[in-house]
C-alpha positions in Angstrom: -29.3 4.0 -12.7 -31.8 2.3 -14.8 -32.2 -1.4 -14.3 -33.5 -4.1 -17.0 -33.3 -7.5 -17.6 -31.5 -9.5 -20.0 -31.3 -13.2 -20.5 -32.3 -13.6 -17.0 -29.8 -11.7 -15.5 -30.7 -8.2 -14.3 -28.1 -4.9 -15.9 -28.1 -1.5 -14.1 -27.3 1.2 -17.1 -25.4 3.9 -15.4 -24.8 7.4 -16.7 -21.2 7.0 -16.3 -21.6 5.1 -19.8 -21.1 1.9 -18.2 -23.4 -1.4 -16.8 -23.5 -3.3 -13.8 -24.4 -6.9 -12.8 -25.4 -7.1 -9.6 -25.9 -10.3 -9.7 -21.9 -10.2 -10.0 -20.9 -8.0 -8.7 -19.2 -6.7 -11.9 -18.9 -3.3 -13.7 -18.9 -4.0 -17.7 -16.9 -1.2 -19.7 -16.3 -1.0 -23.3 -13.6 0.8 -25.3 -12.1 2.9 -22.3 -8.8 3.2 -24.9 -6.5 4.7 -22.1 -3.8 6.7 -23.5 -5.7 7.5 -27.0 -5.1 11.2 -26.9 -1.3 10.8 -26.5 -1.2 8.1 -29.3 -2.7 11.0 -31.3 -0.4 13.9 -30.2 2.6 11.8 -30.9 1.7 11.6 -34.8 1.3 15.0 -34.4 -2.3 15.4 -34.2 -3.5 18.3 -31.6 -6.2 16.8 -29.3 -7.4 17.5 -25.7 -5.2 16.9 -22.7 -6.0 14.7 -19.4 -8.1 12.3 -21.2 -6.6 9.6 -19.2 -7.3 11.0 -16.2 -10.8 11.8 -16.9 -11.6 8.6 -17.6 -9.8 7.1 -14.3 -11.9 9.8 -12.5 -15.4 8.3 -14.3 -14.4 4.9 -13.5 -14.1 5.8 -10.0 -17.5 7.4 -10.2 -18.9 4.2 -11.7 -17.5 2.0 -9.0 -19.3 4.6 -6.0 -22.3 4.3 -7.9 -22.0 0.4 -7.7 -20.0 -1.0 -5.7 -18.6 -3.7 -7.9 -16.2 -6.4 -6.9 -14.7 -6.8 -10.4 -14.6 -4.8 -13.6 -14.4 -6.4 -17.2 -13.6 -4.6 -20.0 -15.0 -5.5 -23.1 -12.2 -4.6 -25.6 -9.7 -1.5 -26.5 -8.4 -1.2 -23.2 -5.2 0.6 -24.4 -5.5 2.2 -27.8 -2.3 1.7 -29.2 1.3 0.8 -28.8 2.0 4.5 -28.0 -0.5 4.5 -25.3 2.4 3.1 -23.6 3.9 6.4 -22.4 5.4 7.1 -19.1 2.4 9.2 -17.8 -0.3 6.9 -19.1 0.9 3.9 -16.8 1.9 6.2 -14.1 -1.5 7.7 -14.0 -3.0 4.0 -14.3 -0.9 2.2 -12.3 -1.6 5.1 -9.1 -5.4 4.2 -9.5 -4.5 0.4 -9.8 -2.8 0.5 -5.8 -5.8 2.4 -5.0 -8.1 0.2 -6.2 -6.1 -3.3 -5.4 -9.0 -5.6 -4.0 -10.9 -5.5 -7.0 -10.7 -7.4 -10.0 -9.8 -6.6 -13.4 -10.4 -8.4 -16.5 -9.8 -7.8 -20.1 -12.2 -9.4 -22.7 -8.6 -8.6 -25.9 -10.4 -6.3 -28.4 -8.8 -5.3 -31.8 -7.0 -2.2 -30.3 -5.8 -4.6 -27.9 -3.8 -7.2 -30.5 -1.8 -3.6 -31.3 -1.2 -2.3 -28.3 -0.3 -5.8 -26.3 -1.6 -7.0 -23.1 -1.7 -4.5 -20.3 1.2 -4.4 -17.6 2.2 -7.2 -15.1 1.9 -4.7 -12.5 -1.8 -3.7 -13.6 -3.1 -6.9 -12.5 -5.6 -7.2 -15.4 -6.3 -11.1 -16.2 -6.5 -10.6 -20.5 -9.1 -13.6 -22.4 -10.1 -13.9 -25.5 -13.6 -14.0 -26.2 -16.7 -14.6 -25.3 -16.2 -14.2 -21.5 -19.3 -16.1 -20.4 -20.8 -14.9 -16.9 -24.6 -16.6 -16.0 -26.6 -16.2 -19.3 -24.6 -13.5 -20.9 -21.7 -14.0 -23.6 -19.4 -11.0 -22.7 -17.3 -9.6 -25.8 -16.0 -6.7 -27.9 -16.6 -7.3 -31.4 -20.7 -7.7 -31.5 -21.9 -10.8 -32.9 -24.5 -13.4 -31.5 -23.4 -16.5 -29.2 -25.4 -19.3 -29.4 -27.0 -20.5 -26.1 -26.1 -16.6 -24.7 -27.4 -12.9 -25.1 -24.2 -10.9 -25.9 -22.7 -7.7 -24.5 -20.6 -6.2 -26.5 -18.5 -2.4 -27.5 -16.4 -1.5 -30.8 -19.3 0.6 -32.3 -18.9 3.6 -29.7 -23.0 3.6 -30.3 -25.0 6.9 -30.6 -28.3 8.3 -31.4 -29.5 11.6 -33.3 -32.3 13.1 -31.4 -34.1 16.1 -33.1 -35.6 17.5 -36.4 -33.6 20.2 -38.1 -30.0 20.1 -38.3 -29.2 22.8 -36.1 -31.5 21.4 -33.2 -30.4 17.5 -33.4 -28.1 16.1 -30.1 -25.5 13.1 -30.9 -25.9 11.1 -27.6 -24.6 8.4 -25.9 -26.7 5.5 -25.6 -27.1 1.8 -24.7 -28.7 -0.3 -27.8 -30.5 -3.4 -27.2 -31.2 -6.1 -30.0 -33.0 -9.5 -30.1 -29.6 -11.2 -29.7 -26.5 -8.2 -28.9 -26.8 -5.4 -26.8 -24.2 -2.6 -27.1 -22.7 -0.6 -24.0 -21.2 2.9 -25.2 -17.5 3.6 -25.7 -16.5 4.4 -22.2 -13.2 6.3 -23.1 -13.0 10.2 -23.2 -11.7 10.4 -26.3 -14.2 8.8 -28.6 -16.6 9.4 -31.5 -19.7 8.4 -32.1 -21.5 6.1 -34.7 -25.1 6.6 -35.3 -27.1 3.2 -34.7 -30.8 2.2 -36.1 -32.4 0.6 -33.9 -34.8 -2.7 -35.4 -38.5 -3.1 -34.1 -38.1 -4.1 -30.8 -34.9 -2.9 -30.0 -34.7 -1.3 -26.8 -32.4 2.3 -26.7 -31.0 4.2 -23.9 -29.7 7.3 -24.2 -27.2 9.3 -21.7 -28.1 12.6 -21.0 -27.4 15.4 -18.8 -26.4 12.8 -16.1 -29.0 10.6 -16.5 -29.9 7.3 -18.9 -33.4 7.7 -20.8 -35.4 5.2 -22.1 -36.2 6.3 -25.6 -39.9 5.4 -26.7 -40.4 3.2 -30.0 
């Protein structure tokens, strides 16, 4: 883990592409979009298998590293009204009774409004946001919140590190601005969009199992 502080309120970055409050108690995860990869492959699109599963599986890494008490999501939860499928929820639902004393709650992103609220038996309180929690404004769609710093996912950040073309690494990172910080898509079935960081900003890229503080 690295550790920072923001408004006040220290955030572990964890490799897992996900952030703790320890003050909280709470894991913070941004776009996990369950159930993406079958959404694909039912408009006929060929894409990797198991991506549910692998995520589940780095969630549960994230939650050993921790030790959280509750997990918000910030946003795109499920990707889609197909994400619905019978081995989607059954695969969700198993880690759900194996995870039952901790809380889940879902900050409704713009997948979210397509694919509906997640099931009864999921146990996942859905708000609208900001979420507020201390001095942070938690939330999908990044934007600043008066009075708040502001966590926020949607842009699945990244960073090119490199010179030439055929040398440069698409990474992963956490990106820190005067007012909104981004936490990386969480999901295993995501792109990538390239950020640029401001003077100031602070960026953190994931790594070979590790999150690097990038200089400048």
């Amino acid at each position: 883990m690295l550790s920072l502080d923001l408004a006040g309120e220290p955030l572990r970055l964890l490799p897992q592409r996900a952030a703790y409050l320890p003050a909280h108690r709470t894991l913070l995860v941004a776009d996990a979009h369950l159930g993406k990869a079958v959404s694909f492959r039912r408009l006929g699109v060929p894409v990797p298998e198991a991506t549910t599963a692998g995520t589940l599986a780095r969630l549960d890494e994230a939650l050993a590293a921790c030790g959280a008490e509750r997990i918000v999501f910030l946003g795109d939860l499920l990707h889609s009204a197909h994400a619905h499928a019978a081995a989607t929820l059954a695969a969700v639902r198993a880690w759900r009774q194996a995870h039952a004393a901790i809380d889940l709650v879902l900050v409704r992103g713009n997948h979210d409004r397509h694919a509906g609220d997640p099931p009864p038996d999921w146990g996942v309180q859905a708000v609208d946001e900001p979420l507020h929690l201390g001095g942070l404004a938690l939330l999908h769609h990044p934007q600043a919140v008066a009075g708040a710093y502001a966590l926020a996912g949607h842009v699945h950040p990244g960073i090119v590190l490199g010179g030439r073309a055929h040398q440069r690494l698409r990474l992963p990172c956490f990106h820190f601005g005067a007012a909104v910080g981004l936490l990386p898509a969480f999901g295993e079935f995501t792109g990538l969009q390239v950020v640029r960081p401001q003077p100031g900003d602070r960026v953190y890229a994931i790594a070979d199992g590790r999150v690097v503080a990038l200089p400048g």
